[in-house]
N, C-alpha and C positions, 0 to 999 in steps of 0.2 A: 557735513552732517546732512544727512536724507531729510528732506521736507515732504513727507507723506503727505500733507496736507493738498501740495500744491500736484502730488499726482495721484492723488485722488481725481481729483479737480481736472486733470486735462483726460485722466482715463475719460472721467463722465464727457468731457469734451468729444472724444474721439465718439463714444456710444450714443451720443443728440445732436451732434454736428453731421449734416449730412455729406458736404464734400470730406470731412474728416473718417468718417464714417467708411465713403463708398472706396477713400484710398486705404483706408484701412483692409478692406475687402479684395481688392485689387492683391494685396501684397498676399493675403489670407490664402488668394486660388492659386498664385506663383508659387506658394509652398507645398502646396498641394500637391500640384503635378510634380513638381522636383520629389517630395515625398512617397506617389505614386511609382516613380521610375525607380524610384531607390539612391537618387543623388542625392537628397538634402543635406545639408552640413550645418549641424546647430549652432556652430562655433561663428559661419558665413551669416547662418539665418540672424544672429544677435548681432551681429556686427553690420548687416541691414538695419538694422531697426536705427542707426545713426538718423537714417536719411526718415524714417516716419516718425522718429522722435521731435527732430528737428524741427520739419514742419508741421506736428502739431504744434509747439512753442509756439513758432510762427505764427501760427493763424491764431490760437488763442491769444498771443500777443495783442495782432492787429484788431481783434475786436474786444479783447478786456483790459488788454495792459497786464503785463507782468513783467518782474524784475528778472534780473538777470537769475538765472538756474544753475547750481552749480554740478561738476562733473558726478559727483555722489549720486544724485537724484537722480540723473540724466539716465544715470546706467542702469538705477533698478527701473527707470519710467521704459527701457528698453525691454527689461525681462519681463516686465508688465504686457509688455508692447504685443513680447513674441508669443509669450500665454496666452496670449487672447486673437490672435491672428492663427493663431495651433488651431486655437479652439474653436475656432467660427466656421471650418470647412467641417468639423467633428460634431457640430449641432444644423449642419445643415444651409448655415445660410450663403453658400457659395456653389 
């Protein structure tokens, strides 16, 4: 079962955490140019977002504590991930 609640919660993490934040951004310009050339693969770009889902857990972990997250969540916190990583070089901030 999807716990919106809890990614709600690491979305806002990613968008007020600044190392969460600036890796987020990082991933944001890598899509970009792959996007620019005409390689990007949405199927590769989702299947990325393992490794900045992960450690946002991670870091929201080590500074609030959180339980274990199950694969459900995990996967929309990914499609979350990539929307917003799409979206960040399309409003400018990369």
């Amino acid at each position: 079962m999807v716990d919106n609640i809890t990614i709600d919660e690491l979305m806002l993490w990613v968008d007020n955490h600044e190392p969460a934040y600036l890796q987020m951004l990082a991933w944001a310009k890598n899509y970009n140019r792959k996007t620019k050339k005409g390689i990007f693969d949405a199927v590769l770009g989702l299947k990325g977002m393992e490794i900045l889902a992960n450690q946002t857990i991670k870091s929201y972990r080590d500074e609030h504590g959180l339980g274990k997250v199950d694969r459900e969540t995990k996967d929309v916190l990914k499609q979350h991930l990539l929307e917003r990583v799409l979206a960040a070089c399309d409003d400018g901030e990369c």
